[in-house]
N, C-alpha and C positions, 0 to 999 in steps of 0.2 A: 415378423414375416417368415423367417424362417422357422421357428415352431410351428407356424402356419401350413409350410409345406411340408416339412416332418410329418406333420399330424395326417396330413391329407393323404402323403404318400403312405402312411402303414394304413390306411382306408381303405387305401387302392390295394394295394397289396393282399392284403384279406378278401376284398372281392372279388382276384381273381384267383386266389391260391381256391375259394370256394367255386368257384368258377367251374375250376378242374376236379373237384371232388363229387362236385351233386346233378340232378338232372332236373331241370327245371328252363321254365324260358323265362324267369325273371328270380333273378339273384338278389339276395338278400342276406346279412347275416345271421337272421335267426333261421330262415333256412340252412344256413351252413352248421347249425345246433343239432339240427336234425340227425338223426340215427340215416346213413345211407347205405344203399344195397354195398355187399361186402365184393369187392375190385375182383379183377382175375389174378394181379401178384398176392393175392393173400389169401391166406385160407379161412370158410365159411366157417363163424361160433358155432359151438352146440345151441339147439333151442333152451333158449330161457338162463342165457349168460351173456357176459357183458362183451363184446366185440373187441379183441385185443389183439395188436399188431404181433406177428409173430417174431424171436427172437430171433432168424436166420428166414434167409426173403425164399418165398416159392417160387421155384424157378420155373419160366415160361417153357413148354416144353418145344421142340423143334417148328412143329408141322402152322406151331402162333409166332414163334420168330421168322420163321420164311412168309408168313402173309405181312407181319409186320413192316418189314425192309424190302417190300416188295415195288412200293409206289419209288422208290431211292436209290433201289439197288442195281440200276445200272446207270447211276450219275457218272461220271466221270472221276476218277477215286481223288483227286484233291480236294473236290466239292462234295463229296458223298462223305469224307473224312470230320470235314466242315461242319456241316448238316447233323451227322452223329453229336460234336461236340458243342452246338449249339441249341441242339432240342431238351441240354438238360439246364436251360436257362429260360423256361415258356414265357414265364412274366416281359424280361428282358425284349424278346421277340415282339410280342403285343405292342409291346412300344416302339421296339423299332418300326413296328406295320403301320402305329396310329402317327407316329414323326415324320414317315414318308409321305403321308395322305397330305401332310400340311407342306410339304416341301418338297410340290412336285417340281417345281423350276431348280432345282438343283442336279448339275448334272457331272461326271468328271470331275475332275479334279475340286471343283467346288463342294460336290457332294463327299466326297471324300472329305476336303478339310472340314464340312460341319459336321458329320457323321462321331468324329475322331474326337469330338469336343465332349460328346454323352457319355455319362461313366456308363458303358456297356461292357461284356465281356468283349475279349477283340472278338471270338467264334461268330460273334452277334455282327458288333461295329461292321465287318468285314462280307456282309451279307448284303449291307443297301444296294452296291452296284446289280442285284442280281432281283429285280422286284419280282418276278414270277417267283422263287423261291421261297422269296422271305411273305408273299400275298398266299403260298401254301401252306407254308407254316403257322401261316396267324389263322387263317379261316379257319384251320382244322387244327386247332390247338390241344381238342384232346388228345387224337391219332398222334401230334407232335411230342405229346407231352408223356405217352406210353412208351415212345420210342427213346425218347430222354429218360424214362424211368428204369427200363430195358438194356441203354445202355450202360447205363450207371452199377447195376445189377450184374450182366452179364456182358462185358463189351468183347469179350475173345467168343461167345456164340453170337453174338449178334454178327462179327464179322465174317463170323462160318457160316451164318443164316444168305447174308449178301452172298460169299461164292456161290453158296448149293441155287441161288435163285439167278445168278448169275451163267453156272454151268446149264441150267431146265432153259434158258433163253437160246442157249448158242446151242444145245442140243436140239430144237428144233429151228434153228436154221437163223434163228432172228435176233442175236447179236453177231454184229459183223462191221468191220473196219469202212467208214465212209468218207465223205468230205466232211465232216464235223469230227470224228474221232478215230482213233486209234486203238483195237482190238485186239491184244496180246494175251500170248499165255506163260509164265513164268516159273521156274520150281524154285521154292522158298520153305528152307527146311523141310527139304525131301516132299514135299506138298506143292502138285502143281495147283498154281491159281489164277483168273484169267483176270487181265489187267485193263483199264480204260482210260486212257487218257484224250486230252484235246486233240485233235489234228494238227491245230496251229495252237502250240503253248501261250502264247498269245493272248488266246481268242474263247470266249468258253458256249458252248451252245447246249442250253439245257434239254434233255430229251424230255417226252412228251409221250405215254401210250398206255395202254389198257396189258392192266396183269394181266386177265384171264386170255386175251393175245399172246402175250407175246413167252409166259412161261404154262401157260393151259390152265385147268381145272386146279382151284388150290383144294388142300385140305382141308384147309381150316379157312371163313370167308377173308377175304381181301376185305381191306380196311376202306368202311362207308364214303368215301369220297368222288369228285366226280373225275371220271376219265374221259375224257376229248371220245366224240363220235368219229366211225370210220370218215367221214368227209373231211377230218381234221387232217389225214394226213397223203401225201403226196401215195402217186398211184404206186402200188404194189409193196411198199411199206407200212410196217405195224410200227413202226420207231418216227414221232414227229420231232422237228427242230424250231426250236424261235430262232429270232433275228440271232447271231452270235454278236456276246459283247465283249467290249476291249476291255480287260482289266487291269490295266498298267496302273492306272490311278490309285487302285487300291493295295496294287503290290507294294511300289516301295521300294522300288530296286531289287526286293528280297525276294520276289518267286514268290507263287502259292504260301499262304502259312502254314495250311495242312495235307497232311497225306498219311493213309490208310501203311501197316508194319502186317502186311498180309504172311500169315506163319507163325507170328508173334500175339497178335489179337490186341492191338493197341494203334493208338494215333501219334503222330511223329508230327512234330511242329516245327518250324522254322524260320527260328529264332529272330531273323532277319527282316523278316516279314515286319511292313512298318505297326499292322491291326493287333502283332503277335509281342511285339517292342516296345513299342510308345514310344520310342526316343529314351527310355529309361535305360538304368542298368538290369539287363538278360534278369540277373540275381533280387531283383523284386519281382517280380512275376511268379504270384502264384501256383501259375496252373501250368508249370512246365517242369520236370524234375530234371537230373541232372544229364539222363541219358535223352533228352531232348520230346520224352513222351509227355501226352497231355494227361493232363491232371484238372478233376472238376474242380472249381473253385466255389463253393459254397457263397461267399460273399454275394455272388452276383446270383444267388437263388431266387432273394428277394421275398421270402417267407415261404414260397410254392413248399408245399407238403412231398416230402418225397415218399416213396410207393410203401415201405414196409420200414422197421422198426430198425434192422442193423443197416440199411443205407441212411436212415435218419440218424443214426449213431455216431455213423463213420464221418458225418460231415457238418455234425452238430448241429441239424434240424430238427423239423416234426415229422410226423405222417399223419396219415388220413385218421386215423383215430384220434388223436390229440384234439380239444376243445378248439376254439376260436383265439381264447386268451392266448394260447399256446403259441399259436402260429404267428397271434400278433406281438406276442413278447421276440420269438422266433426274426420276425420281419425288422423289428428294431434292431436286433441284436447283429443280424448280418447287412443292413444297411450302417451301423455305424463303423461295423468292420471295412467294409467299402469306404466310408468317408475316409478313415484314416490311412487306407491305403492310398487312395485317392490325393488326398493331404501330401502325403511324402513324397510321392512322384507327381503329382500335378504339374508344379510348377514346370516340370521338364519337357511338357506335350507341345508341340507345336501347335501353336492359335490357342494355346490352351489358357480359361480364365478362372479369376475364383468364384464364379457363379458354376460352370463347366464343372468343376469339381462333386458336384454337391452328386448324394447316392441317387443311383439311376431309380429306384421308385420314387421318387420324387417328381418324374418327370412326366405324367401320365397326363396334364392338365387337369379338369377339372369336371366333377357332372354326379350327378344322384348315386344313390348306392348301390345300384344295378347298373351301373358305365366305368369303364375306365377313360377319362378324356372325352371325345366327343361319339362317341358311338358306345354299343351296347356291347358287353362283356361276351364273344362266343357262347351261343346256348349249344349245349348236348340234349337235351331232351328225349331224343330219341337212340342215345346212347346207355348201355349199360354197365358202367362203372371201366370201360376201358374203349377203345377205337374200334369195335369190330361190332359196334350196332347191337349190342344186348343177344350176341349170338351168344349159346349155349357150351360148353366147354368139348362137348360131345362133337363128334365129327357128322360136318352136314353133309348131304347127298351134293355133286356135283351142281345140278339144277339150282339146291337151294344154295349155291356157293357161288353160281354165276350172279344169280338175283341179288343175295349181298353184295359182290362186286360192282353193281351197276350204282347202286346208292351214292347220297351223300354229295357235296359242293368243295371246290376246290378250288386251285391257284390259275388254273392253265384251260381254255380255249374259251368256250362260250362265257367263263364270266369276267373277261377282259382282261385274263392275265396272261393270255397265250401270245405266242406270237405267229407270225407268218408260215406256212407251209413251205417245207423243202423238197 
């Protein structure tokens, strides 16, 4: 039985790690064989040579990180800290999205204890109380999954990409302190930066609104997704709110687990946090070094291909060039580093069983080679090798910039994931 689910979880694993590489509306792995358009982190072969990852990554340049971090970037900085260091776990997420589909009666403190039983990263675990976010995440796993490649890549521009989209907001008038948050500005190593937090620590209420609102005309298009129409939001704001949720369940006594080292260009964890702990000892925990920053943990990749050749390096993965074999040798290799981690502190999780242990692709259920579990694998079809719709590298006209804005399906209003008007 359990060779069983080994086998089936590197199945899954390759189906979606392909999932994220090709464009097609029905996945397969000899599709995933295929030669695919050459991504925006790497640079195009010469004609009539063989497509090779570069030894050092092309870095996204400004005007594509500020549409990137745009749909995020004015989360709340514990949840936007979060979100960064959860998007470089796409696989992980998928599952969390298909395990909440099945477990919608779990609510509070219940969903918490079963959520904490999944070897998930905690970045992930620590997401279910928030379904609008984690139903973003999943529907739009490429966009998710750029942003996780991005920040792997470049995480001190990606959080200079956040301020500069953050400062084009408050610069015209439309970030501002309300009954859901709190709007500060802060100098952190000689660099002011503007801060957002809850209103009520407490209480988290995810905002809700259209880039091309609330920071203008980008440069480069906003990321194909869908943004709530103006009826979604209360009269004379560009900023919507869902219902605000309690999050004490998944705290832990310990506070948020993350939070954005604005100056520094890094994520600050905390330690105490129960998604961030496990009830282990701090000093197994991978993904935290010693000055309390986060750190990717490869284990919980789950084979997903990372963007170019030296972040595949640095975390002893693949990327998007590497064969099928590759990723699927890849996939075993950091699922049984998980098992073993798993193994050693297992037993110390609360509710925690020795079924609970086993590596998180394992978890995916079951269904043809074009599914993960019970529904169908995110198609991109209309995407080209990255989140921004097979737009061109070149800068589009305003017009064509609003037009790509408008695209694409997401977490938040008309498709059931939104909440109530504020």
């Amino acid at each position: 039985m359990n060779l069983h689910r080994a086998s089936f979880g590197t199945r899954v694993t390759a189906v979606v790690s392909a999932a994220l590489l090709i464009q097609s509306s029905v996945v397969s792995i000899a599709e995933a064989q295929t030669p695919t358009q050459t991504p925006a982190t790497t640079q195009a072969p010469a004609t009539g040579t063989t497509p090779t990852a570069p030894a050092t990554p092309v870095k996204l340049p400004n005007d594509q990180l500020d549409s990137l971090v745009a749909p995020i970037a004015l989360y709340p900085d514990p949840l936007l800290a979060q979100v960064l260091a959860a998007s470089t776990y796409p696989l992980e997420i998928v599952q969390l999205q298909q395990w909440m589909e099945k477990h919608p009666d779990l609510k509070g403190e219940k969903l918490a204890a079963a959520v904490e039983k999944e070897d998930w990263d905690p970045s992930v675990q620590g997401l279910a109380g928030l379904p609008d976010v984690v139903k973003r995440l999943g529907d739009d796993i490429q966009w998710t999954n750029d942003l996780g490649n991005a920040f792997l890549a470049q995480q001190k521009d990606v959080m200079d990409a956040v301020q500069r989209m953050r400062k084009k907001a408050s610069d015209a008038g439309n970030l501002k302190t309300t009954e859901q948050q709190k709007v500060t500005k802060e100098v952190v190593e000689k660099t002011e930066v503007i801060v957002i937090q809850q209103a009520n620590p407490q209480v988290v209420y995810v905002p809700t609104y259209s880039p091309v609102v609330v920071y203008g005309p980008p440069v480069y298009p906003y990321p194909p997704i869908y943004y709530p129409p103006a009826s979604y939001y209360a009269a004379g704001m560009v900023i919507g709110f869902g219902v605000g949720i309690a999050m004490g369940a998944f705290w832990g006594g310990g506070g948020w687990g993350y939070g954005p080292r604005w100056g520094y260009g890094s994520v600050n964890v905390n330690v105490n946090n129960r998604y961030v702990n496990h009830n282990t000892n701090i000093n197994r925990n991978t993904n935290i070094n010693r000055n309390g920053n986060w750190n990717h943990n490869p284990s919980h990749r789950g084979g997903a291909p990372y963007a170019d050749r030296s972040t595949a390096s640095r975390y002893g993965g693949t990327t998007r060039g590497d064969s099928v074999a590759s990723r699927q040798s890849a996939a075993r290799t950091q699922s049984a580093t998980g098992a073993n981690r798993t193994g050693s502190t297992g037993a110390n999780r609360t509710g925690a069983s020795p079924s609970a242990s086993s590596a998180g692709a394992n978890r995916a259920g079951s269904g043809s080679s074009d599914r993960v579990g019970s529904r169908s694998v995110p198609s991109s079809s209309n995407r080209s090798g990255s989140a921004f719709g097979g737009a061109s590298s070149s800068r589009p006209t305003s017009s064509a910039a609003r037009s790509s804005s408008a695209r694409g399906s997401s977490s938040m209003g008309s498709r059931g994931g939104g909440g109530r008007r504020r």
